[in-house]
C-alpha positions in Angstrom: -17.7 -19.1 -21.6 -14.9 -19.5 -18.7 -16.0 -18.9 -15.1 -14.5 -16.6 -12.7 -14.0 -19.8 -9.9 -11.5 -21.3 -12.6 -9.4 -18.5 -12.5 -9.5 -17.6 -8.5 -6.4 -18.2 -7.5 -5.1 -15.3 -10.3 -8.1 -13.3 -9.3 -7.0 -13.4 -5.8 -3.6 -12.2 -6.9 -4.9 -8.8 -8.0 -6.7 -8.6 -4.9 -3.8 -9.0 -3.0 -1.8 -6.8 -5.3 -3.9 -4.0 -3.6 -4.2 -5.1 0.2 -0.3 -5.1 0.0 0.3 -2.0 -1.8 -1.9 0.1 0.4 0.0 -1.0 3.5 2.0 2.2 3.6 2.1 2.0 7.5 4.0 5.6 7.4 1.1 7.2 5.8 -1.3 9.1 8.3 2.0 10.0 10.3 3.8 11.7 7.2 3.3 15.1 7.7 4.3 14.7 11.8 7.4 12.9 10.5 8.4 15.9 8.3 7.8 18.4 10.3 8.3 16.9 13.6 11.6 14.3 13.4 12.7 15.9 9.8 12.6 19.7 11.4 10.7 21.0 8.4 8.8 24.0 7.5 5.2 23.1 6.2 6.4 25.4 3.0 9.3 23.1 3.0 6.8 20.2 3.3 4.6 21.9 0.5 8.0 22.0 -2.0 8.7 17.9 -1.7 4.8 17.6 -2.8 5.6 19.8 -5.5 8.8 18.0 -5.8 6.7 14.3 -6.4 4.2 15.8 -8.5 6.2 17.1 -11.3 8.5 14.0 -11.3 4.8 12.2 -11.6 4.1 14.2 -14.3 7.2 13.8 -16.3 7.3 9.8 -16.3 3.8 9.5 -16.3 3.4 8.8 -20.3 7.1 7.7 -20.7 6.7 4.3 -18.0 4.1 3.5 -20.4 6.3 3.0 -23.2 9.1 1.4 -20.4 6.4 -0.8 -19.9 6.1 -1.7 -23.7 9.6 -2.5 -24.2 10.5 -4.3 -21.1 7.2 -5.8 -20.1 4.7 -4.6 -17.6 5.7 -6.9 -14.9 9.4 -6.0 -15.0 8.0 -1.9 -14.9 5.9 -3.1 -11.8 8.8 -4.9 -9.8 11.0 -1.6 -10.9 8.6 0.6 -9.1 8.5 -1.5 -6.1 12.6 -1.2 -6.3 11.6 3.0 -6.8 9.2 2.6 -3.5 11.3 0.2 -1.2 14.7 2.8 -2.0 12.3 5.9 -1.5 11.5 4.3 2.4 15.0 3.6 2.9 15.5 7.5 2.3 12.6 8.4 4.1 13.8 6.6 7.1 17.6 8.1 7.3 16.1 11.8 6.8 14.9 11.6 10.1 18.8 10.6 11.5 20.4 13.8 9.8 21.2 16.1 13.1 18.5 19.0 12.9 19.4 22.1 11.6 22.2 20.9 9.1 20.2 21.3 5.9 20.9 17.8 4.8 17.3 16.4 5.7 15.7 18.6 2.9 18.2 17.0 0.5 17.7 13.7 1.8 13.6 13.6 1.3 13.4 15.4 -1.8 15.5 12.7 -3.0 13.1 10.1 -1.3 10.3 12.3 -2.9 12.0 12.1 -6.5 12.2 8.2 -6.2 8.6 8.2 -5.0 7.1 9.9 -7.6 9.1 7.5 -9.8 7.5 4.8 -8.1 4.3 6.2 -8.5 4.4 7.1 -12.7 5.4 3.5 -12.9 2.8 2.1 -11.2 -0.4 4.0 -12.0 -2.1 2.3 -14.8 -0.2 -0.6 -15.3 -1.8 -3.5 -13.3 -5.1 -2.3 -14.1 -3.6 -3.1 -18.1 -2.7 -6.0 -16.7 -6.0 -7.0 -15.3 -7.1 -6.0 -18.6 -5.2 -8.3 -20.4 -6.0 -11.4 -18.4 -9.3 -10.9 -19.0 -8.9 -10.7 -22.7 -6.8 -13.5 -22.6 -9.7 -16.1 -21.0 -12.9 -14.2 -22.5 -13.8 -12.8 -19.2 -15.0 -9.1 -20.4 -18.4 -9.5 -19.1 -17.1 -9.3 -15.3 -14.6 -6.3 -15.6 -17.0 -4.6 -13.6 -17.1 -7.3 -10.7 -13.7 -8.0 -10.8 -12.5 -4.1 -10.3 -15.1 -3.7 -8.1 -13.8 -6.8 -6.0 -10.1 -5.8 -6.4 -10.1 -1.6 -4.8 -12.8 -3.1 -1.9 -10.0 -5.0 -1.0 -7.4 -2.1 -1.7 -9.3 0.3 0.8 -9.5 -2.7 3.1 -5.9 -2.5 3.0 -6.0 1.0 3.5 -8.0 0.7 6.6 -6.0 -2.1 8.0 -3.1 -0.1 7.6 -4.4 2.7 9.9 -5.7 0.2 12.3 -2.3 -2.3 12.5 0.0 1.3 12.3 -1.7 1.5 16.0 0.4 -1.2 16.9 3.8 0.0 15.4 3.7 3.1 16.5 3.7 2.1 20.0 6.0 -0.5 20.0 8.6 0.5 17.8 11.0 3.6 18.9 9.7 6.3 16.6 7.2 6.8 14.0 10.4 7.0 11.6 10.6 2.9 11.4 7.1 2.6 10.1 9.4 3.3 6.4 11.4 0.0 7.0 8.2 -1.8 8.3 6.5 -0.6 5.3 9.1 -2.2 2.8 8.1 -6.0 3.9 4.7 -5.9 1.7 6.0 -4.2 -0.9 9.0 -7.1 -0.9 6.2 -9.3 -0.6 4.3 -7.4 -3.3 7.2 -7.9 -5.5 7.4 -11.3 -5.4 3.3 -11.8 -5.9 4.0 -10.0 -9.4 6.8 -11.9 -10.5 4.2 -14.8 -9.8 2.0 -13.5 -12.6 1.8 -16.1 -15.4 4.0 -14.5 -18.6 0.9 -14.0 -20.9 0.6 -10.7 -18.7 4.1 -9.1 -19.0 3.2 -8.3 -22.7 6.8 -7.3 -23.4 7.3 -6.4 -27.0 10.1 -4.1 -28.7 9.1 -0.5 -28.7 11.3 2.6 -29.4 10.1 6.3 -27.8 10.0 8.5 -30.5 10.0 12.2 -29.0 8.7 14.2 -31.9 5.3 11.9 -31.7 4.8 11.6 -28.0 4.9 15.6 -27.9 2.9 16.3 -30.7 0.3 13.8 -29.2 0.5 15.6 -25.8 0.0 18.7 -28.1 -3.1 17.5 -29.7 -4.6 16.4 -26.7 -4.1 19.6 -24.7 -5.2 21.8 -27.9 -8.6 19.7 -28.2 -9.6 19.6 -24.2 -9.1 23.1 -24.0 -10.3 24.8 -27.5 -13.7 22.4 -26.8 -15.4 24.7 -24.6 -18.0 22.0 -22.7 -14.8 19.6 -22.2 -12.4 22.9 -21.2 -15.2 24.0 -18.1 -15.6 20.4 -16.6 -11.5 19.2 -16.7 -10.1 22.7 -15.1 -13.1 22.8 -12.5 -11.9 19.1 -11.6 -8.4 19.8 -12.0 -9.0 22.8 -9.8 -11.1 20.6 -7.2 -8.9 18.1 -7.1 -5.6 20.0 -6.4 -7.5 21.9 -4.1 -8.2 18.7 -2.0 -4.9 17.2 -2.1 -3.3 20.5 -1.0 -4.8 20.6 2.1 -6.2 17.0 3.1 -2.9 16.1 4.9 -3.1 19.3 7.0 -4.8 17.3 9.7 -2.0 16.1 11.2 -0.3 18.6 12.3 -4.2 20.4 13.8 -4.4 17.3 16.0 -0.6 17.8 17.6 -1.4 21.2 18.1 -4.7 20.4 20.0 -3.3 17.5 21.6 -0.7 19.6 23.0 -2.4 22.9 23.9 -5.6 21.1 26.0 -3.4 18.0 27.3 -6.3 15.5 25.9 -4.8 12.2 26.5 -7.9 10.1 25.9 -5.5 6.8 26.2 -4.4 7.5 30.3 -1.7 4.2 29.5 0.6 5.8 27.0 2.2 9.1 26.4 1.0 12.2 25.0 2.8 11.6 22.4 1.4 8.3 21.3 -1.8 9.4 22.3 -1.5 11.8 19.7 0.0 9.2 16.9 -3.2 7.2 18.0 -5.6 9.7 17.8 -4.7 10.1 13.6 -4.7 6.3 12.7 -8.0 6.1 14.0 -9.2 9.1 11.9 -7.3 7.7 9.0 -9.1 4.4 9.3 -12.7 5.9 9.2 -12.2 8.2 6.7 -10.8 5.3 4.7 -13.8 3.3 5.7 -16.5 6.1 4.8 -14.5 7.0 1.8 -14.9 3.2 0.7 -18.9 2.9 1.5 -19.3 6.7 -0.2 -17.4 5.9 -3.2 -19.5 2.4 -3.4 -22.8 4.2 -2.9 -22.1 7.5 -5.1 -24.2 6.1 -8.1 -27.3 6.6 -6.3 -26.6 10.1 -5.2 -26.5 11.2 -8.6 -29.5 9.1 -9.9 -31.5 11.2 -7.8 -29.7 15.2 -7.7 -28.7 17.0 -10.8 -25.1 16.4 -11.9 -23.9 20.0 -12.5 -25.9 21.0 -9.0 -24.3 18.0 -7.3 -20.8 19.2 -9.2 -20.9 23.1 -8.4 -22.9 22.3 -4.6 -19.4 20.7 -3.4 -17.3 23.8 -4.1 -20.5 25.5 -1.9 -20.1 22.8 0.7 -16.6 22.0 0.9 -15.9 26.0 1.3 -18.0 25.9 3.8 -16.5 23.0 5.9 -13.0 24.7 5.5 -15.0 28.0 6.8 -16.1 26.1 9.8 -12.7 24.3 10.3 -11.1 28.1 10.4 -13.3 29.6 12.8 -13.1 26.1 15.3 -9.3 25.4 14.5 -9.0 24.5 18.4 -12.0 22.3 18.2 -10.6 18.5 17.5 -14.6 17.2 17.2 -15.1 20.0 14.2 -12.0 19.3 12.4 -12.2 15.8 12.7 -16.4 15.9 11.4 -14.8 18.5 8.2 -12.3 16.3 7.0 -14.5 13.5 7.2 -16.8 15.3 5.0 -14.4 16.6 2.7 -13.4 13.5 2.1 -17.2 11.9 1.7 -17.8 14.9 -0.9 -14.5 14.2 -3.1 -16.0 10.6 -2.9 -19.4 11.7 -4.4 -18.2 14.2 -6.6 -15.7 12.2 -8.5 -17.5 9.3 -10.1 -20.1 12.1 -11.6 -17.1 14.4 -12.9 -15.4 11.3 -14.8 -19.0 10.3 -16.1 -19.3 13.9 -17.4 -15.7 14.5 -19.2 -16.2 11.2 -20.9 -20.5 12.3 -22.3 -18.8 15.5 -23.1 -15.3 14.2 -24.9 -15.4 12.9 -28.3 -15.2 8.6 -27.5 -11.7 8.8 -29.8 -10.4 11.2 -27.4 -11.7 10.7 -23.8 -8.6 8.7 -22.8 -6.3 11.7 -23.7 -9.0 14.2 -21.9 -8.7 12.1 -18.7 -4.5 12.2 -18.7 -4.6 16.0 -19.6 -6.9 16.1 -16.5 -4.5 14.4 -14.2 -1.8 16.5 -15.6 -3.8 19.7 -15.3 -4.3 18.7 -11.4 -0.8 17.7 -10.9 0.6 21.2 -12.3 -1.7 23.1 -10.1 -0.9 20.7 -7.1 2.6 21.9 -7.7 1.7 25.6 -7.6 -1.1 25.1 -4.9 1.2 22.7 -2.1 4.1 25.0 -1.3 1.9 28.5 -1.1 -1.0 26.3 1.1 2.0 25.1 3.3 3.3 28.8 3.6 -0.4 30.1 4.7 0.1 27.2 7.7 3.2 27.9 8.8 1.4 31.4 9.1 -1.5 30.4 10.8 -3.8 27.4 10.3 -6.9 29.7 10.5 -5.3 32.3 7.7 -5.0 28.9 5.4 -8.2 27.5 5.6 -10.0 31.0 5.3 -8.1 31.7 2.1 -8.9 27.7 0.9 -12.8 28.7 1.9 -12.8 32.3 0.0 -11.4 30.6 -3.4 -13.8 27.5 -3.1 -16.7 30.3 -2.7 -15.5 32.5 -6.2 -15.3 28.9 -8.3 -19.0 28.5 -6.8 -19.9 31.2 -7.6 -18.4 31.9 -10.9 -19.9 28.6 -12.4 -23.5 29.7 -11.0 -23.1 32.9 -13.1 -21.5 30.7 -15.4 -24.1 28.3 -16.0 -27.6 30.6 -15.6 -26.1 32.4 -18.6 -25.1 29.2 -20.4 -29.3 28.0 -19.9 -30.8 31.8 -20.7 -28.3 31.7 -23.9 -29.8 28.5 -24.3 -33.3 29.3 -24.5 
């Protein structure tokens, strides 16, 4: 049987694939950059979201079959194109004079070509990875080998906070982190077109409509007329849009602290870059917790109940978004909440994937998991532009609302599931 150090220098490919993809410099200062340089609303901010998520949603099955007939490592170097144009957009919204209109335009168009970039590239290295351990009888170290490859992608992830330090204080505004951002995704580009041709896999493929819809059809009809498969995907749908709705909102809660108390815990720089400090630290532990939680997770849930540990984070994330409410003006409190939030998606979502695939018949998991992603997606897009309306309002009004829905799913599935065990016995 072939050994993993004959193959090292490939395997060290896919690791770097990661590192370099993650290095999306602009990242933690996003929302700032929207609302800040491009002079937007957070509703506004909430619509692009919306905006990336349904074009995700759309090409999400399609790339698959783009990556059929023009091979997987052409699709991967077209969404690097998708990505690099998306910065480039990014970048000159933020030079369009403020107040014109033309900035919206501008980043729903870098949105568009993001979400492009993103429907492109989800799925298709790990096929690739896949494949290249077909190809050299390598099965038995999938798990090692993915294991090995997203430590070093959230190593990336945290180097990116750390190193966007740096930028931010020596380049002229946060808006140039875009263009820095396009060197390792050049860089990334090149590193695929490295891959040997075994992994392209191109072969001729036609898109037949009429199938791929009655496919989607069949899928969706199953997860939700199966009622143990229905519960668990829209309770992680739910949970997941939920969390990605109001993750980013950070941002913004740290310039309005950093600007109502004057903390400038830096005395050498500016408030302002005290501020754009202040969130790439917080970026880079969450990144670093996430990783160690998201490692660890399997022995959480050797030792509590699954459906407890399941329903206790809607208990304990609505109460973090509770506390976050009442102590908006405390930066120690906020910073602690998201920190957990983010430690309890980590926990949470190993067990919920684990569960969907004991509960879905093994013929069908795969399609349970994409109706899943699709499910969270749609709500995102519903979810993002009202949560971004409820900030503009007040941040206190959003995260009470976020609290009081998080407490009715908790409570609906304890109801839920003490009548599901006295029908039981």
């Amino acid at each position: 049987m072939a050994k993993l150090n004959d193959y090292k220098l490939q395997i060290f490919k896919f690791e770097m694939y990661g590192f370099l993809k993650n290095l999306r410099f602009f990242e933690p200062f996003l929302i700032i950059y929207l609302k800040e340089i491009g002079a937007l609303s957070l509703f506004q901010i909430g619509l692009l979201i919306s905006i990336r998520e349904i074009i995700i949603y759309i090409f999400e099955i399609p790339s698959g079959v783009i990556a059929d007939m023009y091979g997987k490592k052409a699709e991967l170097i077209m969404c690097f194109v998708f990505y690099i144009a998306s910065f480039s957009l990014f970048f000159l919204g933020g030079s369009v004079s403020v107040g014109t209109g033309g900035a919206f335009g501008i980043f729903a168009s870098a949105m568009i070509l993001f979400g492009l970039g993103e429907a492109f590239r989800s799925g298709t290295h790990k096929s690739m990875i896949m494949r290249f351990l077909d190809y050299h009888d390598l099965k038995d170290s999938k798990t090692k080998i993915y294991g090995r490859t997203r430590a070093v992608s959230l190593i990336g992830s945290m180097v990116m906070s750390l190193v966007a330090i740096l930028f931010v204080l020596w380049l002229p505004e946060i808006g140039y982190l875009f263009l820095v951002s396009i060197i390792p995704y050049l860089l990334d580009m090149l590193l695929i077109a490295s891959y040997p041709k075994y992994l392209n896999e191109r072969r001729v493929s036609t898109f037949n409509l009429k199938h791929f819809l009655k496919e989607n059809i069949e899928s969706i009809k199953y997860t939700f007329k199966t009622k143990s498969v229905r519960k668990l995907v829209i309770d992680e749908g739910l949970y997941q849009a939920g969390y990605k709705s109001i993750k980013d909102y950070i941002q913004p809660l740290v310039i309005a602290l950093s600007i109502s108390g004057g903390l400038v815990a830096f005395g050498q720089f500016s408030l302002e870059q005290n501020k754009e400090i202040y969130i790439a630290i917080i970026y880079a532990i969450i990144y670093l917790i996430s990783s160690f939680t998201s490692r660890y997770s399997y022995k959480v849930a050797r030792k509590v109940n699954h459906f407890t540990l399941i329903n206790g984070m809607w208990l304990l994330t609505s109460i973090i978004a509770l506390l976050i409410g009442f102590f908006s003006n405390n930066l120690f409190v906020i910073f602690v909440g998201f920190i957990l939030i983010y430690v309890f998606l980590n926990l949470r979502k190993p067990v919920m994937i684990e569960e969907i695939g004991n509960a879905s018949d093994t013929t069908k998991r795969a399609s349970v998991l994409s109706v899943e992603a699709q499910l969270a997606s749609i709500l995102l897009v519903i979810f993002a532009p009202i949560i971004g309306f409820l900030a503009d309002q007040s941040y206190q009004l959003m995260f009470f609302v976020v609290s009081g829905m998080m407490l009715v799913i908790f409570l609906f599935n304890a109801i839920y599931n003490f009548k599901s065990m006295r029908s039981d016995s």
